[in-house]
N, C-alpha and C positions, 0 to 999 in steps of 0.2 A: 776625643779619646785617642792615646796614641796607638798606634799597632802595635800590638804584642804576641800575634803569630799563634796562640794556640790551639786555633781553630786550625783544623788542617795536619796538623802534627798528631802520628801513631804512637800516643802515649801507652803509658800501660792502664790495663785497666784496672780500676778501683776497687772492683767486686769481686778480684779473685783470691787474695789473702786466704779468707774464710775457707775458699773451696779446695783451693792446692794442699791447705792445712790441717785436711779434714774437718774442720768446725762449722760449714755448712750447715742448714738447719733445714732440711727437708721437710713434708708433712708429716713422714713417719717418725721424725723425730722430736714431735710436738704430742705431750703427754697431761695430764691435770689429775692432779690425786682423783680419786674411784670411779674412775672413768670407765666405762663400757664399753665394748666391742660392739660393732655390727656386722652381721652377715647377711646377704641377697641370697634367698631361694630364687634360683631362674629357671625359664621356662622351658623345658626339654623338649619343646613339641616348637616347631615352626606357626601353625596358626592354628587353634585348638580353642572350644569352648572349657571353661573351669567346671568341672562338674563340683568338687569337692577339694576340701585342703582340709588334712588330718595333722593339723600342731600338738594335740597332747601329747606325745614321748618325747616331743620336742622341747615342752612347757615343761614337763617332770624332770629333765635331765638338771642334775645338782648345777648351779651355778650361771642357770637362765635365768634370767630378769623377763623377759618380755619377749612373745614370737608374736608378731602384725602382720593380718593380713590386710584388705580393701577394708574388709566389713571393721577393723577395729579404729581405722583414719575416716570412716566415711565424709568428713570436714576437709580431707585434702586438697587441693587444686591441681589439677594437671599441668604439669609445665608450663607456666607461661612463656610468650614471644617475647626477647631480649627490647624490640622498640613499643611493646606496649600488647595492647590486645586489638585480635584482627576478627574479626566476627565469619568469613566465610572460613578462613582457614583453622578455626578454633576447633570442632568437633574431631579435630585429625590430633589433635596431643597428644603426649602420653601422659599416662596416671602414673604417680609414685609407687601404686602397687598395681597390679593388673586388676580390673574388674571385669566379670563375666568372659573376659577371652584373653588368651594371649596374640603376640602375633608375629614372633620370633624368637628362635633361641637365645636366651638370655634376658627377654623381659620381665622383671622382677614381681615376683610373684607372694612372698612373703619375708619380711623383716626380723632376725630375730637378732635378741642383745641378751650381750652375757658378760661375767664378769671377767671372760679372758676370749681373747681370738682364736684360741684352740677348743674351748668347750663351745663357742660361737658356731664354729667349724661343722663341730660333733653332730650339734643342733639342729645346723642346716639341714645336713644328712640324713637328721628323723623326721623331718618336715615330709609327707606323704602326699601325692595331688596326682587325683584324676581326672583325666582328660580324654575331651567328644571330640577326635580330630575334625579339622575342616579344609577345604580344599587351599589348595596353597597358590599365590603368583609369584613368580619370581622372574619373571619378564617386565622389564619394562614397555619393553618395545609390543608387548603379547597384548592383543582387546582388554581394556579394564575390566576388574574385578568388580564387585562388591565391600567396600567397607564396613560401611556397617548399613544397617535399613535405609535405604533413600541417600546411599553416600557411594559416588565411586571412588575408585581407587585414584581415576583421574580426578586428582585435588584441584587442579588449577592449570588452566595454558597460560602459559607467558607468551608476551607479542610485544615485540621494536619492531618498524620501519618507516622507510621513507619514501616515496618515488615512487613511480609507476615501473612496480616489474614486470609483468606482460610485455609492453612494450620495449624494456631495456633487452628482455632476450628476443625479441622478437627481430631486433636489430644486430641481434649478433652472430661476429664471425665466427664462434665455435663455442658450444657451449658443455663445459667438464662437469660431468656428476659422480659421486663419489659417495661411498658408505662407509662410516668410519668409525670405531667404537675405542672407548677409554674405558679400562680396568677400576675394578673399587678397591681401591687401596685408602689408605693414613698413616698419620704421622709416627704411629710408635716412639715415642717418646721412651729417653732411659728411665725415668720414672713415672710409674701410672697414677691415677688419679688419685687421690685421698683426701678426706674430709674430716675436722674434728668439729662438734657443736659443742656449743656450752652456753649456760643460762644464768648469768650473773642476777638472782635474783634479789640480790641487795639495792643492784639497780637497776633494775629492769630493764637489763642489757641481753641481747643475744649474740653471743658470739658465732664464726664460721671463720674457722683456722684451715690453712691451705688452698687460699684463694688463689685466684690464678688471670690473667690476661685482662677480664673487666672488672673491677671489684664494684665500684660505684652504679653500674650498668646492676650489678646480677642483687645487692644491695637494694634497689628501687623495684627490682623483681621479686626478689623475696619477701618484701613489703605487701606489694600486692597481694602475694599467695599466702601471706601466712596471716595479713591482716593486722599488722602491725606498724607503726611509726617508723620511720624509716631514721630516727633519731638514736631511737633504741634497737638500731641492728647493726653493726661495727664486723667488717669483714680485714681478715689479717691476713698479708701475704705473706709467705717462705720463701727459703727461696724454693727454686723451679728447673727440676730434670728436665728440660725443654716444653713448649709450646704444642708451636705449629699449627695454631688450628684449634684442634681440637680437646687441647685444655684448658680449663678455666669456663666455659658454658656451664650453665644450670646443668643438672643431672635428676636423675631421679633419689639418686645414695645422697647430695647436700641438703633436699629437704627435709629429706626423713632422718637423718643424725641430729637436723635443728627439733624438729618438731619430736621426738627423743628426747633431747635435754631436757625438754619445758615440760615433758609429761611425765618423765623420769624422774626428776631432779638431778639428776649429775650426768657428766659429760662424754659425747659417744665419739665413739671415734670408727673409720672405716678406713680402709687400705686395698685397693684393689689388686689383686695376681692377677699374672701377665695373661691367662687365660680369660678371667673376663675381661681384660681390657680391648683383647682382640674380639671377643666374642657381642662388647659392650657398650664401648666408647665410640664416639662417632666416625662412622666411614665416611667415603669420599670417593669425589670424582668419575663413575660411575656414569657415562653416559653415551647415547649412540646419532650418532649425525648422519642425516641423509641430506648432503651439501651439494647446490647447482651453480654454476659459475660461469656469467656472459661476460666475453669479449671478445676486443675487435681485432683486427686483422695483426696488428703492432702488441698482443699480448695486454694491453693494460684492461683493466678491470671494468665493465661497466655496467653488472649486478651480481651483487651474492644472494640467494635465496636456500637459507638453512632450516631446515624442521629436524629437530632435536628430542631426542627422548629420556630423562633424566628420572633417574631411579633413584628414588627418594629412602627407600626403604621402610619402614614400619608404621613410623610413625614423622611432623612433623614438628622439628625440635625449633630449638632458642631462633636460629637462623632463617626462621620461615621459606622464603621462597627466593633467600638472597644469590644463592649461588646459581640456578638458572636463570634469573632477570640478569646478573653481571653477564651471564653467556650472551645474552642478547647483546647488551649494551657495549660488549668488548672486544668481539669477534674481528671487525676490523683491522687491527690492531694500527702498523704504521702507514698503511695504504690508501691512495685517493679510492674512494666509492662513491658515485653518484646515485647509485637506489640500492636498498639493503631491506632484506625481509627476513627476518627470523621469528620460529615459532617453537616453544618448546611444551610437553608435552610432562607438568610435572606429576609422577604416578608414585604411587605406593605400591610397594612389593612388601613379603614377607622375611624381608631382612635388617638385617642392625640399621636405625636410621641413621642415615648421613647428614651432613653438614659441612661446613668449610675445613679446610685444609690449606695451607702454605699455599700461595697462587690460586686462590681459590678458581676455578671459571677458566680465570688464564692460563694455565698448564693443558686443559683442556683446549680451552679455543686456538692456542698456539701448534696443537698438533693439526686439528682439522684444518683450519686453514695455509698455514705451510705445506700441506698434503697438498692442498687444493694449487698454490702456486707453483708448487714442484714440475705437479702432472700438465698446467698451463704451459710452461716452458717447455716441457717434453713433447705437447702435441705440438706446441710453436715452432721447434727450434733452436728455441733462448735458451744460454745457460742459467742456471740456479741464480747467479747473480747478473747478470741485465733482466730478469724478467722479475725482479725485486725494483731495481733500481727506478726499470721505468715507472711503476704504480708508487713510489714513495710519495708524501706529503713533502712538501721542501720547506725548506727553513723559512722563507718570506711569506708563508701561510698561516704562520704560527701567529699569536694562537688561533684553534683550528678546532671549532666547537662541530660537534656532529650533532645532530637531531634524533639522540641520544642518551638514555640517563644510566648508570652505575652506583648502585647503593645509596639512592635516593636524591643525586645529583647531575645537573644536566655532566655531558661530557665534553672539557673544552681539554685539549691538549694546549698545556700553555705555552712548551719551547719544547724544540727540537732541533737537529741538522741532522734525520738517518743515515744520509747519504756520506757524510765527512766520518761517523761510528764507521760504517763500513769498509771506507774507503783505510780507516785506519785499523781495522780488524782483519782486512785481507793481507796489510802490508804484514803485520803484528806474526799472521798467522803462514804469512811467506804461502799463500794462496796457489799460485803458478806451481813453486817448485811440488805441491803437495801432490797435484793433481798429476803432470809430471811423472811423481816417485806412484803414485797409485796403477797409471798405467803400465808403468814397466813391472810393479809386481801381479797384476791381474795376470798380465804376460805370460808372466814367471808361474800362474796357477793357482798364488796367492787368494783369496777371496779377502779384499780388504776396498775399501770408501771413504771417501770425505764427503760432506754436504755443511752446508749451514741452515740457521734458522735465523731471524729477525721477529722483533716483538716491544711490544708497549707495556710496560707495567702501570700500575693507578698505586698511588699515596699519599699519606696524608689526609687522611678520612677527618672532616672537620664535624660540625662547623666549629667549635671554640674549645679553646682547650687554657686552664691558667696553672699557676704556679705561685711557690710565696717565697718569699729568697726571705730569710732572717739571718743578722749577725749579732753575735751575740755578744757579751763585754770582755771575753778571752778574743778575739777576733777571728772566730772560729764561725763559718759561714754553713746553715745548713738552709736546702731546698725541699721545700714537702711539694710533691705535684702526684696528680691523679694519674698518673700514665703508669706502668706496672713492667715488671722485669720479667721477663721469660728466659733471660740468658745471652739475651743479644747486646752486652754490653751499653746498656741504658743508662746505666749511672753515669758511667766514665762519660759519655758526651753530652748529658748533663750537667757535671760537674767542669766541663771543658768550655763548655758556652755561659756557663754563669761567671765563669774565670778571666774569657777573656773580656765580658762584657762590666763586670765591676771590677777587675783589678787584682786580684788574687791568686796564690795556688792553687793550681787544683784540688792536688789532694789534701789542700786543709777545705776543702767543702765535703759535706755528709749529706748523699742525696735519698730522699724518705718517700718512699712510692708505697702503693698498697695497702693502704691505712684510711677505712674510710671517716675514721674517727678524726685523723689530723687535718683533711682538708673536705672540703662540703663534696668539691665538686671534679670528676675527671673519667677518661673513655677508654683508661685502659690502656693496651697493647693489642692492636687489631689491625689490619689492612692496612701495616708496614707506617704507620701515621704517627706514632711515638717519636721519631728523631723531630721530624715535619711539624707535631703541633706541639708538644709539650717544650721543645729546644726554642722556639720561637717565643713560647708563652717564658719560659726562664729568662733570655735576653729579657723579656718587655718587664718583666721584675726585676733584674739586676739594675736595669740599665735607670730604673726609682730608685731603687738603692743607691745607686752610685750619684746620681742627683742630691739625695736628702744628705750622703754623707759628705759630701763638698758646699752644699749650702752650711751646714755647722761646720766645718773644715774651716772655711771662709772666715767665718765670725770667731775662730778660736785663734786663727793665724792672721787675723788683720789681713786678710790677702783677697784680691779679686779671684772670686770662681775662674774665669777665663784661664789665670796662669798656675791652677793647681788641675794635678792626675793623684791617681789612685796608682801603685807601682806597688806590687809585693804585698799587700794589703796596709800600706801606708799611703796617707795624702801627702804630698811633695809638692812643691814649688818647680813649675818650669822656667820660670822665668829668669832663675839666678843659677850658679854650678850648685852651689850648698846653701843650704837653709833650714831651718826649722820642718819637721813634718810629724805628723801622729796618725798613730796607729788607729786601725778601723775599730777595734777594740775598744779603745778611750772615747772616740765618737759616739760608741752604742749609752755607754757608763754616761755622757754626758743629754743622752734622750733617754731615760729614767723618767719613770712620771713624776719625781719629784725633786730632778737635776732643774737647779737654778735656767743652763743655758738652754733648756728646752723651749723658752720663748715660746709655750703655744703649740709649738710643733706636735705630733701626732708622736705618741711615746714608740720609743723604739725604732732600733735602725733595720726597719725591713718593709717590706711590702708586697701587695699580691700585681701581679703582671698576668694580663688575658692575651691571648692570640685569637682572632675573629678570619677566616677564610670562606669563599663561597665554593670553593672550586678546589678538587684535589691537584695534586702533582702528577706527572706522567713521565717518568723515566723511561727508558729505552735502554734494549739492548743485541747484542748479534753474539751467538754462538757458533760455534764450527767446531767438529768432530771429525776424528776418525777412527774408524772401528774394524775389525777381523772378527770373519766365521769362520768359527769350524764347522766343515761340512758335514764330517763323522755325528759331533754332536748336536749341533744347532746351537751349540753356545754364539756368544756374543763378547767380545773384549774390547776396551775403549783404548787405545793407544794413546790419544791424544785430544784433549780437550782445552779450550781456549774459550772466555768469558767475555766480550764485550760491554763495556757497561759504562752510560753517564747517567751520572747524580744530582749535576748539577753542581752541589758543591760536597766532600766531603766533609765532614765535622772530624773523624776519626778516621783515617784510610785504612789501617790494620786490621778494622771493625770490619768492616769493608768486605774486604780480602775475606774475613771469614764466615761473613754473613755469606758471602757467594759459594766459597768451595763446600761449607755445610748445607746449601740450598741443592747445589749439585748431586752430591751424594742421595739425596733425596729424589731428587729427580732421576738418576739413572735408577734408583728399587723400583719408580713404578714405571719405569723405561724397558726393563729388563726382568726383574725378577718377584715384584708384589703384586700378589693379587690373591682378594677374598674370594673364594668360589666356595661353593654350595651342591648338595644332591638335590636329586631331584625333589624331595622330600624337604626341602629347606634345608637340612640340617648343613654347617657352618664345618667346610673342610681346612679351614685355616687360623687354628686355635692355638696352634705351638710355632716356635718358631723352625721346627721340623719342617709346618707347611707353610707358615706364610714367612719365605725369605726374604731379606734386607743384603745388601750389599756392605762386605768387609772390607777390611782396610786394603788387602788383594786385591779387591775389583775395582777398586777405585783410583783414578792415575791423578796424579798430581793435576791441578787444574792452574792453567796458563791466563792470569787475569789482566786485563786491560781497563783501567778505573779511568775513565775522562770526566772533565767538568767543563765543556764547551755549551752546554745549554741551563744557566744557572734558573731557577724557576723565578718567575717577578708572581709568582703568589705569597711570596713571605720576603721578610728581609733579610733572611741571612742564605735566600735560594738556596736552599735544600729542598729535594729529594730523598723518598726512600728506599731503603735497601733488601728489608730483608726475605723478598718474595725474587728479587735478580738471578740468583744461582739457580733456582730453581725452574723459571717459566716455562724453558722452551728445552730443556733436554730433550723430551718426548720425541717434539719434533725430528731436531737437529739426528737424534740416533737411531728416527724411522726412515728417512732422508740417506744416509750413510751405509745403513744397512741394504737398504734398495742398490744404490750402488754397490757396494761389497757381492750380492749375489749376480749383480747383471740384470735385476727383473724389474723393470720400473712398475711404479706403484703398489710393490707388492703389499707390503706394508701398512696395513690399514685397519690393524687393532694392537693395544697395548696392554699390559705388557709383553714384548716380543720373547716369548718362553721359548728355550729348545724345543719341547715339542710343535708348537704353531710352525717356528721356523724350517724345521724338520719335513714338515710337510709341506710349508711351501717348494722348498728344494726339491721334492720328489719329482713338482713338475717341472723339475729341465730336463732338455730335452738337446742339448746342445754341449759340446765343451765350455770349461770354462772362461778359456783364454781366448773362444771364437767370437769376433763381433760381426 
């Protein structure tokens, strides 16, 4: 094939015509003649037995169809687990409606449907329920509770290690312990969640409009729960206000609009306000570390022993127990460890259940552990960077399996050079002179810092992933694959890898995701793995495509395969200046099932292409910050932010670029300003955006990107790497790190997010100028 370059080139992308145009098609903007409203009664009480639920003024108000409570679904299934059913951790689901208890604000408690979302509304309103409070936990870290009879609230421990740790600290020169807690924050998305059901009962189809991240995944799930063929269930994607996580999971509102249609006859629709979504949708990250740290004389690493206590919240959603096993398994991150002990303590508390979020595990492990190498250097010695540099893994280790697993795979880092990212993130970030200009304004009274973080990302969640490249007799190329759009420009390097790999424009190709009707089989958009398996499965399709259309090319043109290309979506002759060529078009017209030159062939110019991996991707990357206090306030300001990041290869670098500064932005809200908290009573103090702050275009500084491809991945062939979890990993870190510096107080820092008031108080105890060292 010849080179045609546009792999690597920051085209435009293909999916936003629609959205700059306003023509977008959200979920709210998916409607079906006499459709219904649904509304969620939730539960006003943190954990509470039901004594009673009073629907009739509810049921009498003009223009209600239907109010459900438990007792009117008793057939329901409780949320199934996304990889199937797990029998210890099954009694912890939630139910679509609550029975006999709630066990946080917001657990839904009765269904009603009407024929407008304002009488829907009304409805709710009349819906009456009394409730036998019960004692509440809201600790993770606090002695378990009671669940339910014979059930603690400790669901489950998770446990990695290796090695004999006794002995690794027994032999060490100094050992760092350290308490470290991360805030429950999530993704907030501009658009919340919504759901339409509908029940083609002509064909005994069930629709689920507003799919989101896994369709095929929650498609097999809903199968199960609703007891149905997974033939006649057809899930349709929109587009998509963003991800992050925590869109697109099962909920408790997608079962109950399906199971609606079918009892209803006509079609339900839901739309969540931005209060439930904060009150509703799954939280995240949520966890506290009591981390031990042996080493020898020279600072390098020679045991981490972490016990973790991770706050599940209510109930046990789609993600089971994936995001404290990733803690265990990921904690490391680019660092040699010879014995590693982690133990986490998965518990249920009486708040919104969590699940993943953007960096799942890793935003978290990236703080505690950077904590931990900060404070080793400071009792050492070493600055921030030799006491990185000396524990790196080095390039001639690669790949560099740990005795280890991550989302149900061992852990091998395939490629890496930490040490060259660094070395080219210090030049980038003009290192000396920062540190340098930091001193003379401390000096000066200033409160200002630099620090970095270093870290390992995981992607490309396999194991298979396919696609089916078709051309059609206008020579117009469309790709249907299983992989699903969240926003992160999936089409466009889709559309870029089937282009360069059959010979085409790009944007004469139509890429079709989200559609479980068009293709059998696919995983979605999940743990950054979309560019990684589905871009690889398109190649392995185009590149039959482009096969099958040079074998009849051949036999139309009299010409040896060998001296013809695909160029612009024509077959051409290389072996002469001018000659004869035809179009991909004509080709298709001439594999016809009832075209003379079909010779047998397989009708049609298209094909499915699989990609098969054992092992994810592990990108890397190094951030570096500098930040200012104000001491009056306790605020926090970023001056300047720098992204380190190899990929491997890029497919789209502009993608890139925004995958990262949008990952950031994220990462500095729960850096600085997101966090759910709670009374003591359970009740949820961060419903508005009053209370739970995100970070405006003001707080956020331009972010300084450094994109390398010096370690391409040999787990696929086009060595990629994924992206969209990089901006985000290690802010935490990098701006607990800075901050610590900026005050003068080493370690102060050791829970997120750093609010003015925390900060506040920790300044109260100096006790020193600020300019005195």
């Amino acid at each position: 094939m010849a080179e045609r370059g546009i792999i690597g080139k920051s085209l435009p992308r293909l999916e936003d015509p629609p959205l700059v145009t306003g023509r977008g098609r959200f979920a709210a903007d998916i409607n079906f003649p006499h459709q219904l409203h649904m509304r969620i009664v939730r539960s006003a009480m943190a954990h509470a037995r039901i004594v009673s639920i009073d629907a009739e003024a509810a049921r009498a108000l003009p223009g209600v169809v239907a109010v459900w409570t438990a007792a009117d679904i008793p057939d329901a299934s409780p949320v199934d687990f996304r990889e199937g059913p797990n029998e210890k951790l099954a009694p912890y689901r939630q139910h679509v409606l609550a029975r006999e208890a709630v066990r946080y604000v917001g657990d839904p408690v009765a269904a009603v449907f009407a024929e407008s979302a304002y009488v829907a509304e009304d409805a709710a309103d009349l819906v009456a329920v009394e409730y036998e409070e019960l004692p509440v936990v809201l600790a993770a870290d606090a002695p378990p509770g009671e669940f339910s009879p014979g059930r603690s609230t400790e669901a489950t421990l998770v446990r990695q290690d290796y090695g004999d740790i006794d002995a690794a600290f027994a032999a060490a020169h100094l050992v760092v312990e350290l308490d470290l807690s991360v805030g429950r924050h999530t993704g907030v998305p501009m658009e919340t969640r919504g759901a339409i059901g509908r029940y083609d009962a002509a064909r005994d189809v069930l629709e689920l409009h507003g799919a989101a991240k896994v369709p095929h995944k929650n498609r097999d799930s809903l199968g199960r729960m609703l007891g149905r063929d997974v033939t006649g269930i057809h899930l349709y994607e929109s587009h998509v206000g963003g991800g992050f996580g925590v869109r697109g999971e099962l909920y408790p509102e997608d079962i109950l609009v399906l199971m609606a249609a079918m009892r209803l006859g006509r079609p339900v629709k839901w739309i969540e306000d931005r209060r439930e979504h904060l009150m509703a949708t799954n939280h995240s990250r949520q966890q506290r570390h009591r981390i031990r740290a042996a080493v020898d004389a020279e600072g390098r690493l020679l045991a981490i022993d972490n016990e973790f206590f991770h706050d599940q919240g209510a109930y046990i959603r789609t993600h089971g127990t994936r995001v404290a096993d990733s803690t265990c398994g990921l904690l490391p991150g680019p660092y040699r460890l010879p014995v590693y002990r982690a133990r986490g303590h998965f518990r249920l508390t009486n708040k919104t259940p969590a699940a993943t979020y953007r960096s799942p595990s890793r935003y978290e492990t990236n703080f505690v552990r950077e904590r931990v190498m900060d404070e080793i250097g400071r009792r050492l010695g070493l600055s921030p960077v030799d006491v990185r540099r000396r524990n790196f893994l080095a390039k001639e280790e690669m790949p560099f399996a740990r005795p280890l697993a991550a989302l149900g795979e061992n852990v091998v880092y395939d490629s890496g050079d930490y040490a060259l990212l660094l070395d080219k993130a210090l030049a980038a970030f003009r290192w000396d002179e920062v540190q340098a200009d930091m001193a003379r304004r401390r000096a000066a009274g200033e409160m200002v810092g630099a620090a970095l973080a270093v870290f390992v990302e995981k992607s490309g969640l396999g194991p298979t992933d396919g696609a089916r490249v078709i051309v059609d007799t206008t020579g117009a190329v469309e790709v249907v694959t299983g992989g699903a759009s969240v926003g992160q420009g999936f089409e466009t390097v889709v559309a870029q890898v089937c282009a360069e790999t059959l010979g085409v424009d790009y944007d004469r190709i139509r890429v079709t995701h989200g559609r479980t009707d068009r293709i059998e089989y696919g995983l979605g958009a999940h743990a950054s793995r979309a560019t990684v398996m589905t871009a690889n499965a398109t190649a392995a399709a185009a590149a039959r495509v482009r096969a099958k259309a040079l074998d009849v090319a051949a036999e139309m043109m009299q010409a040896p395969i060998e001296a013809l290309d695909i160029v612009a979506g024509r077959v051409v002759r290389t072996d002469i200046e001018s000659g004869p060529s035809v179009a991909l078009g004509e080709i298709a017209r001439n594999l016809a099932p009832s075209a003379k030159l079909r010779n047998g062939r397989e009708p049609g110019l298209s094909s499915d292409g699989w990609f098969d991996t054992e092992h994810q991707t592990y990108p890397y990357g190094v951030q570096m910050a500098v930040v200012k206090v104000d001491p009056e306030t306790g605020g926090v300001a970023v001056e300047r932010m720098l992204v380190g990041y190899d990929i491997g290869r890029a497919i789209n670098p502009m993608l890139v670029h925004g995958q990262i500064a949008g990952g950031f932005a994220q990462g500095l809200g729960g850096a600085l300003y997101e966090e759910f908290r709670y009374s003591e009573t359970g009740d949820p103090l961060s419903v508005t955006f009053a209370d739970y702050l995100i970070p405006t275009a003001s707080e956020v500084p331009e972010v300084e990107i450094l994109l390398t491809e010096d370690a391409p991945s040999p787990c696929n062939p086009l060595g990629i790497k994924g992206a969209g979890e990089s901006g985000i990993a290690a802010v935490g870190a990098v701006i607990a790190s800075a901050v610590d510096e900026a005050i003068g107080i080493p370690g102060a820092i050791t829970e997120l997010p750093i609010t003015p008031q925390r900060l506040k108080r920790i300044l109260a105890g100096i006790r020193r100028p600020l300019a005195a060292e």
